[in-house]
Backbone as a printed PyTorch tensor [residue, N CA C, xyz], in Angstrom:
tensor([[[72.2370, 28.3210, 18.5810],
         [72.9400, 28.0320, 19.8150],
         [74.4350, 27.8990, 19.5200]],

        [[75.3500, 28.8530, 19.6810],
         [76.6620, 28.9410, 19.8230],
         [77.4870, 28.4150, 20.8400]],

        [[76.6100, 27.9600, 21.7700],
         [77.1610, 27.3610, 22.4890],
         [77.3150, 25.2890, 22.9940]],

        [[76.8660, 25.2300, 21.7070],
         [76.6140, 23.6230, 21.5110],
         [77.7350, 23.4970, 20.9600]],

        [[77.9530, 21.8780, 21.1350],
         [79.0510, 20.7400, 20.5490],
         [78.4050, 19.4140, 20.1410]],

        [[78.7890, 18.5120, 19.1040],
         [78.4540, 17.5000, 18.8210],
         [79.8300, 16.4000, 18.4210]],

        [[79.2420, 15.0110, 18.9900],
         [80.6790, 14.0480, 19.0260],
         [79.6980, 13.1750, 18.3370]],

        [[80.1880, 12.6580, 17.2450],
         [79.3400, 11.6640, 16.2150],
         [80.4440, 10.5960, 16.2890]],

        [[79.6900,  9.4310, 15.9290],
         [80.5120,  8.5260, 16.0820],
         [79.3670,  7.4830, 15.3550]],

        [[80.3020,  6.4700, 14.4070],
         [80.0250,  5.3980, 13.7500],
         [79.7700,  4.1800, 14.5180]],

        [[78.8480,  3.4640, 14.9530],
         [78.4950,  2.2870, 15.9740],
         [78.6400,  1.0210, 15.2610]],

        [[78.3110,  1.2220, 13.3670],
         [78.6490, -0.3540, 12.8540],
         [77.7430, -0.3060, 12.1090]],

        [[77.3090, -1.9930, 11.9000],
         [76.6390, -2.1780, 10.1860],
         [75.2910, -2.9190, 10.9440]],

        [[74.2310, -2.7800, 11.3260],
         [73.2670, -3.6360, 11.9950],
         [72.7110, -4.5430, 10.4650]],

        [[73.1780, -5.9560, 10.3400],
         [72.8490, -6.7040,  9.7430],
         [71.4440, -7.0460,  9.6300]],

        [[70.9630, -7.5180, 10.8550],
         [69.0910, -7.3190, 11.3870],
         [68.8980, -6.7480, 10.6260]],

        [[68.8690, -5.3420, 10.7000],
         [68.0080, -4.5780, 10.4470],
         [68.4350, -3.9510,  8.9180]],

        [[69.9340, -4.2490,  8.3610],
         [70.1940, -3.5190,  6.9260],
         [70.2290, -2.1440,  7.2290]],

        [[70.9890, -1.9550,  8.1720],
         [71.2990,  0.0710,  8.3620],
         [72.7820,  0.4520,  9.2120]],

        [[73.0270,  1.0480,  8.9590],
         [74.7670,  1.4930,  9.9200],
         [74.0890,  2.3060, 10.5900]],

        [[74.4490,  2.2380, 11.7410],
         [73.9010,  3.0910, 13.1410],
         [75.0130,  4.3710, 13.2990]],

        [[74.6470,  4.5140, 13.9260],
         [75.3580,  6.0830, 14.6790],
         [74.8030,  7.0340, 15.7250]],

        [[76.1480,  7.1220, 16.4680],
         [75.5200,  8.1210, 17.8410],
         [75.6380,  9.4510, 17.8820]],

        [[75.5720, 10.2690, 18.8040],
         [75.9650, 11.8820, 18.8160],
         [75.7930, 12.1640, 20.3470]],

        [[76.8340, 12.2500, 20.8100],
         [76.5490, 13.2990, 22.0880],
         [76.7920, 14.6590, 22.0640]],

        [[75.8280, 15.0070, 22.5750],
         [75.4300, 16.6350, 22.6180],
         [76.3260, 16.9760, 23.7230]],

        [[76.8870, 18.3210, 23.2160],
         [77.7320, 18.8610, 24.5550],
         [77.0790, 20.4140, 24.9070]],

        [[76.6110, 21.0090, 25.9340],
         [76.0570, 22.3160, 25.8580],
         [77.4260, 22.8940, 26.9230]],

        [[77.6060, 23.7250, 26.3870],
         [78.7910, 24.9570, 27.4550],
         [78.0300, 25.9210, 28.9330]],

        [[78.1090, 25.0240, 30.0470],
         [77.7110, 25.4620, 31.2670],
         [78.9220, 25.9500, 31.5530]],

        [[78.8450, 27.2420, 32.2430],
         [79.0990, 28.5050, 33.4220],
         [80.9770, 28.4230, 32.1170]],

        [[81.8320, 27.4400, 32.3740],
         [83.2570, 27.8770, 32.1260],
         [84.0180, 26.2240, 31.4090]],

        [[82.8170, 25.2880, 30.8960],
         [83.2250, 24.6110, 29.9250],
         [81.9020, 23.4100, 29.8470]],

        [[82.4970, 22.6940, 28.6000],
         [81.6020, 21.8270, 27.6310],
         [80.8930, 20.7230, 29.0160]],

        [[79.7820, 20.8780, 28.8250],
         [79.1600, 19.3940, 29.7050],
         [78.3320, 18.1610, 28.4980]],

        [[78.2060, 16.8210, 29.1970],
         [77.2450, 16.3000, 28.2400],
         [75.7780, 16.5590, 28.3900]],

        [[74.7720, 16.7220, 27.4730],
         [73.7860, 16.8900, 28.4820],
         [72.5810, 16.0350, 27.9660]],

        [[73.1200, 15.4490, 26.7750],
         [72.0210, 14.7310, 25.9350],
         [72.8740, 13.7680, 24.8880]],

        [[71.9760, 12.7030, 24.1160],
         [72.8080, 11.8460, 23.2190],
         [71.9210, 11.8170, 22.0300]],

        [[71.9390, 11.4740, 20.8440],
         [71.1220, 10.8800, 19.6820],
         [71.6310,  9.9370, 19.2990]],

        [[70.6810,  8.9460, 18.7230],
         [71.1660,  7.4930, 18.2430],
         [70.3280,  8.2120, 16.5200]],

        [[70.9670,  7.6490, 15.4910],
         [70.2580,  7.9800, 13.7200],
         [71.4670,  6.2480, 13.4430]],

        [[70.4130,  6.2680, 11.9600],
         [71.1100,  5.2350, 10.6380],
         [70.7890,  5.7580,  9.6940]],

        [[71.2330,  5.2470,  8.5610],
         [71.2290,  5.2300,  7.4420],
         [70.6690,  4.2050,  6.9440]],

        [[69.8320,  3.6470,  5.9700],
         [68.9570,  2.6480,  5.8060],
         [69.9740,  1.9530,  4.6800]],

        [[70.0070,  0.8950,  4.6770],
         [70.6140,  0.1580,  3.0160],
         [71.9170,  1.2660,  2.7550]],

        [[72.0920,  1.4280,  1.4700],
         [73.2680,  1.5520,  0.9830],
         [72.8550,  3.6120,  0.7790]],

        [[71.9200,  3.7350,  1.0780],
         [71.9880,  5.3300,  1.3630],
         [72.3730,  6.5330,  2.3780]],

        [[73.6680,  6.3740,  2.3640],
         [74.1800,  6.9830,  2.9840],
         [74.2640,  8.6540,  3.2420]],

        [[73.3370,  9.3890,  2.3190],
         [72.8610, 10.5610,  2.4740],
         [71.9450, 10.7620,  3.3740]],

        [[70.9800,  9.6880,  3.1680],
         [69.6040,  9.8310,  3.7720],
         [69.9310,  9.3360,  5.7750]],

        [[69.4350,  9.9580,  6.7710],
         [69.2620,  9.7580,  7.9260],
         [68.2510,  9.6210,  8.7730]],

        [[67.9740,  8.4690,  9.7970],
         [66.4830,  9.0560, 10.2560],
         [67.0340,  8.9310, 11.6000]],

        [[66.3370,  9.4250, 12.5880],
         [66.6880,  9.3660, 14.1260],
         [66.0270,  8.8690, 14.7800]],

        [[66.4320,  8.0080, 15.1680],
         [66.2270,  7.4070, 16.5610],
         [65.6260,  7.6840, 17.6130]],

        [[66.4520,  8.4450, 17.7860],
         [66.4060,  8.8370, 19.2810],
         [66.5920,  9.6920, 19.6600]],

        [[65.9830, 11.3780, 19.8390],
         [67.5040, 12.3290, 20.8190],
         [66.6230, 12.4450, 22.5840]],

        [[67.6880, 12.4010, 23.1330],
         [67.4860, 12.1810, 24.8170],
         [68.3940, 13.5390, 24.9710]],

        [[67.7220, 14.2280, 25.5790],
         [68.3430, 15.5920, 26.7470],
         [67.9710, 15.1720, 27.9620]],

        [[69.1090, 15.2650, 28.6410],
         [68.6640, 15.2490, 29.8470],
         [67.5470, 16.2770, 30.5090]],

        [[67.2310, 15.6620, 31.8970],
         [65.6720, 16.0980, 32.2920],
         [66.1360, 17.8290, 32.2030]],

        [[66.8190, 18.4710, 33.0890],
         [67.1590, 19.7970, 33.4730],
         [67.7780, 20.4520, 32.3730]],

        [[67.7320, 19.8900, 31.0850],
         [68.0270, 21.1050, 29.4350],
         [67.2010, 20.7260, 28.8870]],

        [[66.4570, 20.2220, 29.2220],
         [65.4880, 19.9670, 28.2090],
         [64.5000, 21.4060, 28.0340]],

        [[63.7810, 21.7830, 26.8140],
         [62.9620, 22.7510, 26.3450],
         [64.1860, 24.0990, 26.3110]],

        [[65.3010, 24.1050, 25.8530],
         [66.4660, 25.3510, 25.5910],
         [66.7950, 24.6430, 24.3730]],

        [[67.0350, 24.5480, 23.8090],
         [67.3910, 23.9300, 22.1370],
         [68.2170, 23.2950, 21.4890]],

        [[68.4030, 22.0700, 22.3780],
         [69.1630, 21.5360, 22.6120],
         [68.8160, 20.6170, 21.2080]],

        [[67.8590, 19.9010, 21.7280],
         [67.0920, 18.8400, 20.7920],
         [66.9380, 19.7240, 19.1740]],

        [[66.7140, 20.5320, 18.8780],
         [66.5560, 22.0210, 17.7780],
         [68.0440, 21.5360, 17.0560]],

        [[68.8370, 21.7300, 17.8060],
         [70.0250, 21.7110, 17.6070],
         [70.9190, 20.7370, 16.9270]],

        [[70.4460, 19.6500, 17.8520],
         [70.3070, 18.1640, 16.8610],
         [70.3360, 18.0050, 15.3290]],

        [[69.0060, 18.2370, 15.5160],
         [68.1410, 18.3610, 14.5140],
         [68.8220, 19.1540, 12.9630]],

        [[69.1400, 20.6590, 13.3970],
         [69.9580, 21.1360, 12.5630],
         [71.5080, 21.0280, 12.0700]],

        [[71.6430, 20.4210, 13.3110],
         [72.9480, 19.7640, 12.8910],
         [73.2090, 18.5600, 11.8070]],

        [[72.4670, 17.6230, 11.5580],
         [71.9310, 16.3970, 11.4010],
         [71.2470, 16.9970,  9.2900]],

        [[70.9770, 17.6710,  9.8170],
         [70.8320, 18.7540,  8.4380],
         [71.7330, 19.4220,  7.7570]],

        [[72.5210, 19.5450,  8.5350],
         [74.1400, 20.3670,  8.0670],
         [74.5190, 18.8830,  6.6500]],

        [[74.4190, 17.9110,  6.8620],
         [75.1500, 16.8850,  6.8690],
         [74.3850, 15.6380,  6.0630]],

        [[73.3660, 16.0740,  6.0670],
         [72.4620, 14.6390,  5.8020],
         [71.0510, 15.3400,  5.0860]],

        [[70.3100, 14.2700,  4.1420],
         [68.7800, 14.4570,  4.3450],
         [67.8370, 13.7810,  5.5880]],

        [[67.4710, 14.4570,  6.2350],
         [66.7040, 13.3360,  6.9110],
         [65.7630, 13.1460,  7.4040]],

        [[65.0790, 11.9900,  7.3600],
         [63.6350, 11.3100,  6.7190],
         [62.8420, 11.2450,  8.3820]],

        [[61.6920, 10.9850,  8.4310],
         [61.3340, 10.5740,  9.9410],
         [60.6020,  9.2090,  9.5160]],

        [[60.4840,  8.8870, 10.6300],
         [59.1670,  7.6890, 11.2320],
         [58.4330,  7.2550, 11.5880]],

        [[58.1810,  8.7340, 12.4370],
         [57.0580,  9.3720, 12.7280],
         [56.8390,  8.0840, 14.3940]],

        [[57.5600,  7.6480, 14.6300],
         [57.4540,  6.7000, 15.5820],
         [57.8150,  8.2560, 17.1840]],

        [[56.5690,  8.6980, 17.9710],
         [57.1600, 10.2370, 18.6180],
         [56.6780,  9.5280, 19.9780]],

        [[57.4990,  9.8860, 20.8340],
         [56.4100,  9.7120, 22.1390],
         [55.5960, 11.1330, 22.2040]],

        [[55.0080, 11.2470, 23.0430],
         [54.0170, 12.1550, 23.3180],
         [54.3730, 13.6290, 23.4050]],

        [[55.5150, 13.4870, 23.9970],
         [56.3520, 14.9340, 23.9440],
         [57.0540, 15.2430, 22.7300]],

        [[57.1890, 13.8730, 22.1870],
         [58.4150, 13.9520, 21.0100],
         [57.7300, 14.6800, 19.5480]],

        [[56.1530, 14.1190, 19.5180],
         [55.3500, 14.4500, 19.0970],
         [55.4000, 16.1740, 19.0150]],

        [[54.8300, 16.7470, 20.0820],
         [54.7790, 17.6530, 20.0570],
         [55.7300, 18.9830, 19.6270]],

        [[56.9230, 18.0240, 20.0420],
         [58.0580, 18.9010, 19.4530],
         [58.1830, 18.8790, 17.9700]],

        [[57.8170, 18.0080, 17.2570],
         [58.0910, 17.8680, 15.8290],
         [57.2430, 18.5610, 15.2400]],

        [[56.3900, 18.7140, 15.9440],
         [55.1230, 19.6740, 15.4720],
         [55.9240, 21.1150, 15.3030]],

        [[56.3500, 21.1660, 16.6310],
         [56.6980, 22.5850, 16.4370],
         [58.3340, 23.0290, 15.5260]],

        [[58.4000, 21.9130, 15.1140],
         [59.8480, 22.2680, 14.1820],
         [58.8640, 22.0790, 12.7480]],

        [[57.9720, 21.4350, 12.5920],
         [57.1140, 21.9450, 11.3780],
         [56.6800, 23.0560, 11.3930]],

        [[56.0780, 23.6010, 12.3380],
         [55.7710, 25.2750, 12.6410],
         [56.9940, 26.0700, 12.9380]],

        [[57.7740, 26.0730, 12.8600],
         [59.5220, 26.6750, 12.7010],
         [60.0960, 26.3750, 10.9030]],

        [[59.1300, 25.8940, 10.7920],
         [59.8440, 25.3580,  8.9580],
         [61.5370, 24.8040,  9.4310]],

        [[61.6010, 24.4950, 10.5190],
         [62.9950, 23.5520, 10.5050],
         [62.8220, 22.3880,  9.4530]],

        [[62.0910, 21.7760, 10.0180],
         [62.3190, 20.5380,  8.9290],
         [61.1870, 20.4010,  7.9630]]])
């Protein structure tokens, strides 16, 4: 997708939990410029700052299933190793499935 953008941003040190958080809003390029259309929340666990797991990625309802979430994903790979949790909702599930059947991740 050539037509994606990503805005990462550092959120802090979550003491609780022993991990630095971080966000990403997804930008996809509708009709004649950048919109938002989705966000990801990832950390880094302890003092490993290579390693990433995600959170969260949210597309909004109307991009969702165009590759948006894919996109994420490979981006997040550009940059990082990163681990899962296997924590999926039902859809989320299914999608991870199919980035195992894509050999994405």
């Amino acid at each position: 997708m050539n037509f994606v953008k990503f805005d990462h941003k550092y959120l802090g040190y979550n003491d609780e939990l022993d991990h630095k958080e971080y966000c990403c809003d997804i930008y996809g390029y509708l009709k004649d410029h950048y919109k938002c259309i989705g966000h990801c929340k990832y950390y880094s666990s302890g003092h490993e700052d290579h390693i990433v797991y995600i959170e969260f990625i949210n597309i909004s309802y109307n991009y969702r299933r165009r590759g948006y979430g894919t996109a994420m994903v490979k981006e997040l790979l550009k940059q990082y190793e990163l681990h899962w949790d296997y924590k999926f909702t039902k859809e989320g599930r299914l999608w991870y499935e199919s980035l195992l059947n894509r050999n994405i991740v």
